[in-house]
mmCIF file of the N, C-alpha and C atoms, coordinates in Angstrom:
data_MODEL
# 
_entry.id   MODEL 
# 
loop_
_atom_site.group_PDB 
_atom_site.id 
_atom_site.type_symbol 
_atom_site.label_atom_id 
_atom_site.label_alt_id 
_atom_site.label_comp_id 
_atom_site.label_asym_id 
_atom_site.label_entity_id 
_atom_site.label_seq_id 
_atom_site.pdbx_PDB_ins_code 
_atom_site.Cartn_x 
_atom_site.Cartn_y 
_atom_site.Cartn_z 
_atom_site.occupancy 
_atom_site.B_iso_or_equiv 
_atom_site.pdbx_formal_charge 
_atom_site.auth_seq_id 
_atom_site.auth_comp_id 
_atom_site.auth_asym_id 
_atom_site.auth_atom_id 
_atom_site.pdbx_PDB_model_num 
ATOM 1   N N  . UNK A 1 1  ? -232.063 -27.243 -100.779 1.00 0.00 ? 1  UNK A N  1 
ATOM 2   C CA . UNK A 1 1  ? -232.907 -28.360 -101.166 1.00 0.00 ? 1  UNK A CA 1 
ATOM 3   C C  . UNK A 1 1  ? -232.036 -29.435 -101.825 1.00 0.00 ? 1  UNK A C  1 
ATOM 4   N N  . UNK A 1 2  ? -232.397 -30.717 -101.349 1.00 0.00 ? 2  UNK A N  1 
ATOM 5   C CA . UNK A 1 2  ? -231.791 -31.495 -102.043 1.00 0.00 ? 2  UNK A CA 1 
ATOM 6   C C  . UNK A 1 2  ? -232.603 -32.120 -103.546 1.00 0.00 ? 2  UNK A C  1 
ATOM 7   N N  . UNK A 1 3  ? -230.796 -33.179 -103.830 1.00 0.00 ? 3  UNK A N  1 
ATOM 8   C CA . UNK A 1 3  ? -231.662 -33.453 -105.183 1.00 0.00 ? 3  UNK A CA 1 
ATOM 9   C C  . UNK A 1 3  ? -232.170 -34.949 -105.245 1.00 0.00 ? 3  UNK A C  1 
ATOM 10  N N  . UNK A 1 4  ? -233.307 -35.084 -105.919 1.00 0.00 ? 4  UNK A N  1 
ATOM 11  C CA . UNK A 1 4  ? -234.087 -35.998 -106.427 1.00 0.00 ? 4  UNK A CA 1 
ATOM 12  C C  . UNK A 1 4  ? -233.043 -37.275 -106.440 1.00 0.00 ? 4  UNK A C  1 
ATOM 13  N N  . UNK A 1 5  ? -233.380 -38.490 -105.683 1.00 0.00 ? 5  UNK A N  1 
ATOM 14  C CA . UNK A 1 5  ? -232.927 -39.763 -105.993 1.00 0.00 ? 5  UNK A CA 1 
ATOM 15  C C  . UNK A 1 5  ? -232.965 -40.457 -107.099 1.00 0.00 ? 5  UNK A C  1 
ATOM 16  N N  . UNK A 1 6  ? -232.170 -40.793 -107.768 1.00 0.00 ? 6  UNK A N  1 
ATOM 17  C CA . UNK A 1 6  ? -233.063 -41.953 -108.698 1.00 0.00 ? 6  UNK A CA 1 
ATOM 18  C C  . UNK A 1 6  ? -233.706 -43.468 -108.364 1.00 0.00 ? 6  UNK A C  1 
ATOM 19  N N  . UNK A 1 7  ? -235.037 -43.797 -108.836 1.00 0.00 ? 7  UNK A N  1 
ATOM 20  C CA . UNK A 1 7  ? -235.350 -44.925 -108.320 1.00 0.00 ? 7  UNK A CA 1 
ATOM 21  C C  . UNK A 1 7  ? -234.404 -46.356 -108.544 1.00 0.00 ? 7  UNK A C  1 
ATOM 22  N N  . UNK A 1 8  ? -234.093 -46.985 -108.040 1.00 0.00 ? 8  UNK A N  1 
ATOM 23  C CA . UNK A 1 8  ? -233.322 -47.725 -108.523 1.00 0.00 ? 8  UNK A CA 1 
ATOM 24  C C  . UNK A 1 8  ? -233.511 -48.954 -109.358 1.00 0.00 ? 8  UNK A C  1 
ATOM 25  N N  . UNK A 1 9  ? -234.897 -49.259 -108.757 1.00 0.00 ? 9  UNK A N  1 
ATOM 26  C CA . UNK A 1 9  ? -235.685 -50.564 -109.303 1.00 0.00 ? 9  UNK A CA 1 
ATOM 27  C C  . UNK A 1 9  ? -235.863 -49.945 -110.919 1.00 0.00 ? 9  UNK A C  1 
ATOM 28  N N  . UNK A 1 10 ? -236.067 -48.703 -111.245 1.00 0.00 ? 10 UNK A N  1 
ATOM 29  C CA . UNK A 1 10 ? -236.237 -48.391 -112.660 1.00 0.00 ? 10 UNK A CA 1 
ATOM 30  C C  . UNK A 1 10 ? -235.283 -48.370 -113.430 1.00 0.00 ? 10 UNK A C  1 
ATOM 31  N N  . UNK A 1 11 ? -234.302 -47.889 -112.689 1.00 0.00 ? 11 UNK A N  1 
ATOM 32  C CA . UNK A 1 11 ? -232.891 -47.670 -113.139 1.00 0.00 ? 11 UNK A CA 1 
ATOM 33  C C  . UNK A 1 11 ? -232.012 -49.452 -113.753 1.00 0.00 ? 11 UNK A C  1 
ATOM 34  N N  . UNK A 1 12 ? -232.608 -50.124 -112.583 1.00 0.00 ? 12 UNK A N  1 
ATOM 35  C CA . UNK A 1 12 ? -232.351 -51.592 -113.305 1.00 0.00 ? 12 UNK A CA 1 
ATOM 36  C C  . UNK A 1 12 ? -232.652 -52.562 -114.366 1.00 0.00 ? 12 UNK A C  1 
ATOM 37  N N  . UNK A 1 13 ? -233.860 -51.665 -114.437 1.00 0.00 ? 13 UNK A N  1 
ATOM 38  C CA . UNK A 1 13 ? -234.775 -52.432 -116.108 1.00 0.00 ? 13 UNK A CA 1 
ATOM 39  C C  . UNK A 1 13 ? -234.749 -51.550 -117.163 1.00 0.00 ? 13 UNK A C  1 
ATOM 40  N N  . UNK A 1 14 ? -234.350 -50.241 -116.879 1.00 0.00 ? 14 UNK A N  1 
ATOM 41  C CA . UNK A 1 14 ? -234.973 -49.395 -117.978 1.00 0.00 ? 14 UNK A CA 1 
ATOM 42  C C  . UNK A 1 14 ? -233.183 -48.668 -118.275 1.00 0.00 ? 14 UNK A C  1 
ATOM 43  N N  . UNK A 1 15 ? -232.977 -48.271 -119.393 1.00 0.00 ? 15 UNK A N  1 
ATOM 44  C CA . UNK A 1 15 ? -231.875 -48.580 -119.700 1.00 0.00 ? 15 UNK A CA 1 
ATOM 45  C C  . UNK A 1 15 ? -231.821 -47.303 -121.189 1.00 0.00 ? 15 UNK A C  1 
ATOM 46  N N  . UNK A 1 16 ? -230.466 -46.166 -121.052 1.00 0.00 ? 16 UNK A N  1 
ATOM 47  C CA . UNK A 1 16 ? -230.874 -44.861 -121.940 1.00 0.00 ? 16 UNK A CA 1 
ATOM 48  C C  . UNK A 1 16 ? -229.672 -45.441 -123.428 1.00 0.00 ? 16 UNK A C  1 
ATOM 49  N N  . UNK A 1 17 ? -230.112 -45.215 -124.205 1.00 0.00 ? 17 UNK A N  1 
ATOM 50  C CA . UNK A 1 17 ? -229.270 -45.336 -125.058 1.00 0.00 ? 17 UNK A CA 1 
ATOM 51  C C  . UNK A 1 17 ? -228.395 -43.981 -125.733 1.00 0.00 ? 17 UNK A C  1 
ATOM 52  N N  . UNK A 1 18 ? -227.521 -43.984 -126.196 1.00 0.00 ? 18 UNK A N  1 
ATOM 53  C CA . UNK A 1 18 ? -226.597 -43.454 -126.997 1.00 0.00 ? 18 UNK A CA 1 
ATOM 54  C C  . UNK A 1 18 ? -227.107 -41.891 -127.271 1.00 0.00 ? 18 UNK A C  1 
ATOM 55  N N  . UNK A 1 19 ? -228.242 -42.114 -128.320 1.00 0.00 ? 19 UNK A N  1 
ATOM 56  C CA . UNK A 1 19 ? -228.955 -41.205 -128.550 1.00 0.00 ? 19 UNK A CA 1 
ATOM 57  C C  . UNK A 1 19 ? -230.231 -40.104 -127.390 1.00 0.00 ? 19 UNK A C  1 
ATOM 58  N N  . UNK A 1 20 ? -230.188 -41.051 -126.337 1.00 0.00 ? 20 UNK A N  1 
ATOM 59  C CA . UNK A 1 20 ? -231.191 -40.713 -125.458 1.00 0.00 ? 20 UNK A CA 1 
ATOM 60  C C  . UNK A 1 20 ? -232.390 -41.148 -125.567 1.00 0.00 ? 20 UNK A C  1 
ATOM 61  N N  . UNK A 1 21 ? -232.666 -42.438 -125.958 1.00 0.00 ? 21 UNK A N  1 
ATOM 62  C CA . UNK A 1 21 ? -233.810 -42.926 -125.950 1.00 0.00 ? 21 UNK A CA 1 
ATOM 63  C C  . UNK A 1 21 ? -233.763 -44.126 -124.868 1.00 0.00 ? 21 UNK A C  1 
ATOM 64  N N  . UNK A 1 22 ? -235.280 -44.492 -124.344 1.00 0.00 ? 22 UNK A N  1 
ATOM 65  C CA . UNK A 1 22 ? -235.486 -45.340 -123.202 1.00 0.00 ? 22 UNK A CA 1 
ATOM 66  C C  . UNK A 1 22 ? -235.252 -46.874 -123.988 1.00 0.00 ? 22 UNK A C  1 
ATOM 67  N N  . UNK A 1 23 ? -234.720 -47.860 -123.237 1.00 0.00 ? 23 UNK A N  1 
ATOM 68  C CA . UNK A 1 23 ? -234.781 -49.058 -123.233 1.00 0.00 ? 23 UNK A CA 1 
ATOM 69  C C  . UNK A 1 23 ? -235.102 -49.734 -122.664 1.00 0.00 ? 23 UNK A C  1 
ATOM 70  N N  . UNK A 1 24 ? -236.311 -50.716 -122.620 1.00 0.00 ? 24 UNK A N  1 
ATOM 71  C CA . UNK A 1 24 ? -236.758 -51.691 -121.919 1.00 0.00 ? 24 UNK A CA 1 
ATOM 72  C C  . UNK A 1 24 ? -236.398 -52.878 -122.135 1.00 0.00 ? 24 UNK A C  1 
ATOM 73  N N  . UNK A 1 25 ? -236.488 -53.914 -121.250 1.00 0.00 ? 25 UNK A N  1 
ATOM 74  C CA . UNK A 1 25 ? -236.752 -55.899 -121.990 1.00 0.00 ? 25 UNK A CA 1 
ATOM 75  C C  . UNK A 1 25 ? -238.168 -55.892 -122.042 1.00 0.00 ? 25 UNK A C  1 
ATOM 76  N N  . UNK A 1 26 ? -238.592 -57.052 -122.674 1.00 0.00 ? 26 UNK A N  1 
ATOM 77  C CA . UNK A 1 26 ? -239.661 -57.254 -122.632 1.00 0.00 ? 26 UNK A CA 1 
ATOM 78  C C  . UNK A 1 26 ? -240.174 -58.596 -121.540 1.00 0.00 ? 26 UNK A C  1 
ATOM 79  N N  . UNK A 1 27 ? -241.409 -58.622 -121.074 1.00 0.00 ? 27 UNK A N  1 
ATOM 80  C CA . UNK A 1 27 ? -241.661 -59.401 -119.649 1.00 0.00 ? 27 UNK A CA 1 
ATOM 81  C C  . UNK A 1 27 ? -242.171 -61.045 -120.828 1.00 0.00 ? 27 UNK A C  1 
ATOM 82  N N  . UNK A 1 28 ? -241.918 -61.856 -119.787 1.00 0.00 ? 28 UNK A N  1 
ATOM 83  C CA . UNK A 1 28 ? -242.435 -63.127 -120.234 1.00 0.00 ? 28 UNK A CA 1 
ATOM 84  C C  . UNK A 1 28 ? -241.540 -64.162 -120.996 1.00 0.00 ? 28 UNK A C  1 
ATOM 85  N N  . UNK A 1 29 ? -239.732 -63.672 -121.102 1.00 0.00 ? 29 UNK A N  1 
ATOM 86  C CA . UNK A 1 29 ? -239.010 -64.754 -121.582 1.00 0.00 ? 29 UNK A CA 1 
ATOM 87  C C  . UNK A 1 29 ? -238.190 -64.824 -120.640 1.00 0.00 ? 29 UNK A C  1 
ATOM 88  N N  . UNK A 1 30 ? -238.518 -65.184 -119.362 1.00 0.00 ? 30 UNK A N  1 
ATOM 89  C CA . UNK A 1 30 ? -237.116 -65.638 -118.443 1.00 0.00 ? 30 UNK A CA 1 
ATOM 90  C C  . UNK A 1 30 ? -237.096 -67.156 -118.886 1.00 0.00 ? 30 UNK A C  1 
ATOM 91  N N  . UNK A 1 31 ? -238.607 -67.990 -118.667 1.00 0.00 ? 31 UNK A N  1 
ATOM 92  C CA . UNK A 1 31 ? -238.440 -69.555 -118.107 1.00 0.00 ? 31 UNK A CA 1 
ATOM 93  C C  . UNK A 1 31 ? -239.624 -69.773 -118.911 1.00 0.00 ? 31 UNK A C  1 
ATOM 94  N N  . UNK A 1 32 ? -240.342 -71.004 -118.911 1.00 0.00 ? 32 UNK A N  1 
ATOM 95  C CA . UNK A 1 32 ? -241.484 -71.537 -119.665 1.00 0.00 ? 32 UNK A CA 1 
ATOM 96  C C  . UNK A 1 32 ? -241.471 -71.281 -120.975 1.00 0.00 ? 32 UNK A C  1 
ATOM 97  N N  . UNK A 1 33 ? -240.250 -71.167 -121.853 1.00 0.00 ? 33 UNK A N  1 
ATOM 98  C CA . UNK A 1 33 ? -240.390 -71.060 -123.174 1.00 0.00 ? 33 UNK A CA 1 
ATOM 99  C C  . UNK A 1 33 ? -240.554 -72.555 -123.803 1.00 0.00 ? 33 UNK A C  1 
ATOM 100 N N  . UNK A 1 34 ? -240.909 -73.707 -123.089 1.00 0.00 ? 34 UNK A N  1 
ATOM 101 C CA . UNK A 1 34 ? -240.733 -74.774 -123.650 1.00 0.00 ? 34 UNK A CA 1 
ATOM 102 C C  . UNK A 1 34 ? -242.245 -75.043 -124.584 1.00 0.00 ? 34 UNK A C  1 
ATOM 103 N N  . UNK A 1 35 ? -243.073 -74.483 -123.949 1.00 0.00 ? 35 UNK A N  1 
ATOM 104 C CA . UNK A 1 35 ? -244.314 -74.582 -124.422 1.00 0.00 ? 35 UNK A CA 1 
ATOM 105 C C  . UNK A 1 35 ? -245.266 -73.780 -125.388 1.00 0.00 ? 35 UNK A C  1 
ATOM 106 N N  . UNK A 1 36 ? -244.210 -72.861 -125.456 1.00 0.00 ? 36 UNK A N  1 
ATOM 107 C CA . UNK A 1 36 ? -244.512 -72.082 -126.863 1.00 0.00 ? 36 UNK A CA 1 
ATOM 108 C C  . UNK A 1 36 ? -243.984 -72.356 -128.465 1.00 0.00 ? 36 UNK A C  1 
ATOM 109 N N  . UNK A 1 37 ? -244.922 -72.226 -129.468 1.00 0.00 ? 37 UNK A N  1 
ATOM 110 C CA . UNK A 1 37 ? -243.902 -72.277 -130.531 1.00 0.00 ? 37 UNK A CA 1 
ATOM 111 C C  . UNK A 1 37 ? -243.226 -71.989 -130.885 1.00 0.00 ? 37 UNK A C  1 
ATOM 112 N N  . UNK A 1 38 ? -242.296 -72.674 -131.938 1.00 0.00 ? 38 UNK A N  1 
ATOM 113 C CA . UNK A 1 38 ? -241.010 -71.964 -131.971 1.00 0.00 ? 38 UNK A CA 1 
ATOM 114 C C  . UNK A 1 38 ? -240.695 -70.659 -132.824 1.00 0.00 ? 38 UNK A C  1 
ATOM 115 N N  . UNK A 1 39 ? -241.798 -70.702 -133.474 1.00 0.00 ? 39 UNK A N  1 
ATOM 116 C CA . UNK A 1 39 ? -242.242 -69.195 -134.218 1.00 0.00 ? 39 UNK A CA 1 
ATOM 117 C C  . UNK A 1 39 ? -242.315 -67.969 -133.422 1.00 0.00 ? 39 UNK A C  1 
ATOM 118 N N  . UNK A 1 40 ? -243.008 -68.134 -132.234 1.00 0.00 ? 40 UNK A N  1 
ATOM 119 C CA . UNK A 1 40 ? -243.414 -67.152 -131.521 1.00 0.00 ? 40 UNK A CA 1 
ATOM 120 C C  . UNK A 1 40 ? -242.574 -66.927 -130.480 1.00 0.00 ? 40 UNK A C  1 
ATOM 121 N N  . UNK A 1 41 ? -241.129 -68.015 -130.199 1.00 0.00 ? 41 UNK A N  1 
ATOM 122 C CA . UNK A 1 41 ? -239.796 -67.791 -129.359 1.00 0.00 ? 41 UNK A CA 1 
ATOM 123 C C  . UNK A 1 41 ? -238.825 -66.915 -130.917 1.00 0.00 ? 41 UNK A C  1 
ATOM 124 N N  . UNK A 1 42 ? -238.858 -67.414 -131.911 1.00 0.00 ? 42 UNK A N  1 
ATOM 125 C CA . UNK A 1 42 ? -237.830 -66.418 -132.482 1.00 0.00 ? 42 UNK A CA 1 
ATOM 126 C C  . UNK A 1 42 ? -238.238 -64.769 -132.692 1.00 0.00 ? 42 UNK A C  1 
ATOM 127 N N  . UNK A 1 43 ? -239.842 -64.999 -132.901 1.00 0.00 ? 43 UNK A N  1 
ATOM 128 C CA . UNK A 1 43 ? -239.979 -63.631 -132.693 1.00 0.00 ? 43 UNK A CA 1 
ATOM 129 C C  . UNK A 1 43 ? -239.668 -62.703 -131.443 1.00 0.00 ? 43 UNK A C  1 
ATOM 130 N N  . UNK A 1 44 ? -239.620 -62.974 -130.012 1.00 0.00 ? 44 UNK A N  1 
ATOM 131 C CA . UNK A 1 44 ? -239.286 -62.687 -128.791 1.00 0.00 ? 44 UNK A CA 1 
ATOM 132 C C  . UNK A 1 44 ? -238.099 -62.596 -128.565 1.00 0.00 ? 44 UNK A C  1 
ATOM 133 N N  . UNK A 1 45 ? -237.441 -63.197 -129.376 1.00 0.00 ? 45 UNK A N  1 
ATOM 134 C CA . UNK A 1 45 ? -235.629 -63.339 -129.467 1.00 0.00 ? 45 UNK A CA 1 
ATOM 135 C C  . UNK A 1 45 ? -235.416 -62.094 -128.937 1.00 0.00 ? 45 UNK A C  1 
ATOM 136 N N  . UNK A 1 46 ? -235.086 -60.844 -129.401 1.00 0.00 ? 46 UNK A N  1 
ATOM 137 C CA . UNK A 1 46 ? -234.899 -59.924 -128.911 1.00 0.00 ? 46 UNK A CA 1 
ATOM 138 C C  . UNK A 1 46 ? -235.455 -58.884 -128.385 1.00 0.00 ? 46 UNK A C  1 
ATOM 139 N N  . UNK A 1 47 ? -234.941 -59.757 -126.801 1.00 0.00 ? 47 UNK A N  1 
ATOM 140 C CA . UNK A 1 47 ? -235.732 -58.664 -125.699 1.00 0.00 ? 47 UNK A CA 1 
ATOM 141 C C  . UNK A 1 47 ? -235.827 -57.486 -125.247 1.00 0.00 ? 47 UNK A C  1 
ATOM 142 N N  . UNK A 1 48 ? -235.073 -56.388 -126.435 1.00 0.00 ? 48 UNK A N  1 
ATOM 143 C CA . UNK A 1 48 ? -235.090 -55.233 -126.065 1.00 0.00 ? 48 UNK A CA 1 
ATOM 144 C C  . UNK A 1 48 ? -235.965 -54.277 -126.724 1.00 0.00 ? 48 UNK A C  1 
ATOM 145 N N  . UNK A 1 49 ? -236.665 -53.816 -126.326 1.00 0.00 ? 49 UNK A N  1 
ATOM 146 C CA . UNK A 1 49 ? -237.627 -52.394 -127.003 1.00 0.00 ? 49 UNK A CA 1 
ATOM 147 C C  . UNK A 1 49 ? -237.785 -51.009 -126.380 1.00 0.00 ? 49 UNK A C  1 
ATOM 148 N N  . UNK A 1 50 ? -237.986 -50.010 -127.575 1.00 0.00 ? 50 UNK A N  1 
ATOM 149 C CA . UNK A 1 50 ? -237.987 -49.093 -126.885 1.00 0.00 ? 50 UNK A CA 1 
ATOM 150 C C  . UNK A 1 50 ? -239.087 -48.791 -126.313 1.00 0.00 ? 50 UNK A C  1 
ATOM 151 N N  . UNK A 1 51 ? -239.535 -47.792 -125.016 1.00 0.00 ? 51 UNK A N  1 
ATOM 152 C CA . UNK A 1 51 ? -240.383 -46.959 -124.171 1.00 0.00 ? 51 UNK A CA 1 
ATOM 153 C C  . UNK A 1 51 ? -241.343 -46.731 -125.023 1.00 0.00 ? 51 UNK A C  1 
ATOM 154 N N  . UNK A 1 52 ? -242.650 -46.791 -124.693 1.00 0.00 ? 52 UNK A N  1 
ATOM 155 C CA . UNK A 1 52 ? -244.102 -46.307 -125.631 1.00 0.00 ? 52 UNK A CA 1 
ATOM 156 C C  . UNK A 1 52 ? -243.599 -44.522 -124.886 1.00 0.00 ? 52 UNK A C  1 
ATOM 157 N N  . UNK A 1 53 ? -244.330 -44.198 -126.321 1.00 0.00 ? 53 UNK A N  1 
ATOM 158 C CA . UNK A 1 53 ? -244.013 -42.616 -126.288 1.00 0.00 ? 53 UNK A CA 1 
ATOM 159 C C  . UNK A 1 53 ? -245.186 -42.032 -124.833 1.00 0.00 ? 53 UNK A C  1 
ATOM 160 N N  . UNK A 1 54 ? -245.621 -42.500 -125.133 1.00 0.00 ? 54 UNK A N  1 
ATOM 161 C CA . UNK A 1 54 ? -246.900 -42.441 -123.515 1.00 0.00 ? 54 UNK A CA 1 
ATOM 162 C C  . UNK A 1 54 ? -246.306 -42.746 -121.719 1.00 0.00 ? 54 UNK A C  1 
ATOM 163 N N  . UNK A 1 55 ? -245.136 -43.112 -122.184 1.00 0.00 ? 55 UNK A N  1 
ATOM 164 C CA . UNK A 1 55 ? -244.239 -43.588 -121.043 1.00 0.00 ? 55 UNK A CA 1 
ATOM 165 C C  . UNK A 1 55 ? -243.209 -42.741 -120.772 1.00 0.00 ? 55 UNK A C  1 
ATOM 166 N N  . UNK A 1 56 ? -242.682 -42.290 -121.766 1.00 0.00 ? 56 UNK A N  1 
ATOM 167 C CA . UNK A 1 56 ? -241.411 -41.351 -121.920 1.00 0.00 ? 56 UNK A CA 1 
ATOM 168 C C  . UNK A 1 56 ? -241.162 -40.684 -120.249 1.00 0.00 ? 56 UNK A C  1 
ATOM 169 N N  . UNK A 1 57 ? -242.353 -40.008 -120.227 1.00 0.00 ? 57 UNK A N  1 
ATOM 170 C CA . UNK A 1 57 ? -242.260 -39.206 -119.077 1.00 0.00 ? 57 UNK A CA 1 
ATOM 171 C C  . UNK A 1 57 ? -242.440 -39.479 -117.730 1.00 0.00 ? 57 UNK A C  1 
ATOM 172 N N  . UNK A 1 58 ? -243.099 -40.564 -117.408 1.00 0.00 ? 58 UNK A N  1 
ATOM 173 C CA . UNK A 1 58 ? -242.641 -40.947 -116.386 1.00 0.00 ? 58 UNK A CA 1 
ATOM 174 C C  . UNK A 1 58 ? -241.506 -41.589 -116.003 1.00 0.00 ? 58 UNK A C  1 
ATOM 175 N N  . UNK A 1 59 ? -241.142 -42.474 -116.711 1.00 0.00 ? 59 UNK A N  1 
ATOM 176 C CA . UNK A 1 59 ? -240.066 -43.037 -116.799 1.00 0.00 ? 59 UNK A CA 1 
ATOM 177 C C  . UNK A 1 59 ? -238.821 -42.275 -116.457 1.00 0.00 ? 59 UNK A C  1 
ATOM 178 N N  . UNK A 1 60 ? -238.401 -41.171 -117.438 1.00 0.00 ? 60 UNK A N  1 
ATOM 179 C CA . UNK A 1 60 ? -237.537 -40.112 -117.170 1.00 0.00 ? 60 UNK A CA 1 
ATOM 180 C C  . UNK A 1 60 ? -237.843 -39.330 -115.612 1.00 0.00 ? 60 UNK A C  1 
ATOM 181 N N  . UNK A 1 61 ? -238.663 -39.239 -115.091 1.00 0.00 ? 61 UNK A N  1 
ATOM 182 C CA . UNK A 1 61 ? -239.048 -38.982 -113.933 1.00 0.00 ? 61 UNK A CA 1 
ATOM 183 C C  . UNK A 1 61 ? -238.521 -39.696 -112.882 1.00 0.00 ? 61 UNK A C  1 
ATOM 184 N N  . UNK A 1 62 ? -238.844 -40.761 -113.112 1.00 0.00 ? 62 UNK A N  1 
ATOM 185 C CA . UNK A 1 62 ? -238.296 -42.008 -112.354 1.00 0.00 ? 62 UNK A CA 1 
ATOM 186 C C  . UNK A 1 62 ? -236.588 -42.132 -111.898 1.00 0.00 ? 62 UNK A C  1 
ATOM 187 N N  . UNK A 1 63 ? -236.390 -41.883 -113.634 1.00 0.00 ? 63 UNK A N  1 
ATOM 188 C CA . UNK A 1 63 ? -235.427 -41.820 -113.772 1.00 0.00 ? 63 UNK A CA 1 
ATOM 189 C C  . UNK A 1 63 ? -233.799 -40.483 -113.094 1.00 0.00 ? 63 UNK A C  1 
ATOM 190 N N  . UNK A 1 64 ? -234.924 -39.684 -113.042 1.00 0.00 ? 64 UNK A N  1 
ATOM 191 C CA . UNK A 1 64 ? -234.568 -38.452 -112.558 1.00 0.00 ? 64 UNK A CA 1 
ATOM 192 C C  . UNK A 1 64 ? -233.482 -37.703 -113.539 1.00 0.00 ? 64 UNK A C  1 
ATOM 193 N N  . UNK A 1 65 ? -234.189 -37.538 -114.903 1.00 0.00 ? 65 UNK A N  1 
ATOM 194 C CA . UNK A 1 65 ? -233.892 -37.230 -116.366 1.00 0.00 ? 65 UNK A CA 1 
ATOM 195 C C  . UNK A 1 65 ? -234.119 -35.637 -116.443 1.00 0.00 ? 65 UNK A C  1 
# 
């Protein structure tokens, strides 16, 4: 039997850290930041977060974890 692929499209957004935890970006800051405030662009500043614990497992699945 062979083994499990990893998806790749997941593999491109989702991202393991150090410790083994999932990393995501978050959706909605590529373009059109002109029209938001600027309060609510520094909060978005950093687009990285981790995986909702409700996700873990598929993800790693995906992932072929």
């Amino acid at each position: 039997m062979s083994k499990m692929k990893t998806k790749k499209a997941a593999a491109k957004r989702i991202s393991v850290t150090g410790s083994g935890k999932l990393r995501r970006r978050k959706v909605g800051l590529a373009h059109l930041q002109t029209k938001r405030a600027s309060t609510t662009q520094i909060r978005n500043n950093d687009g990285a977060v981790s995986v909702a614990a409700s996700d873990k497992k598929a993800m790693n699945a995906l992932l072929c974890r």
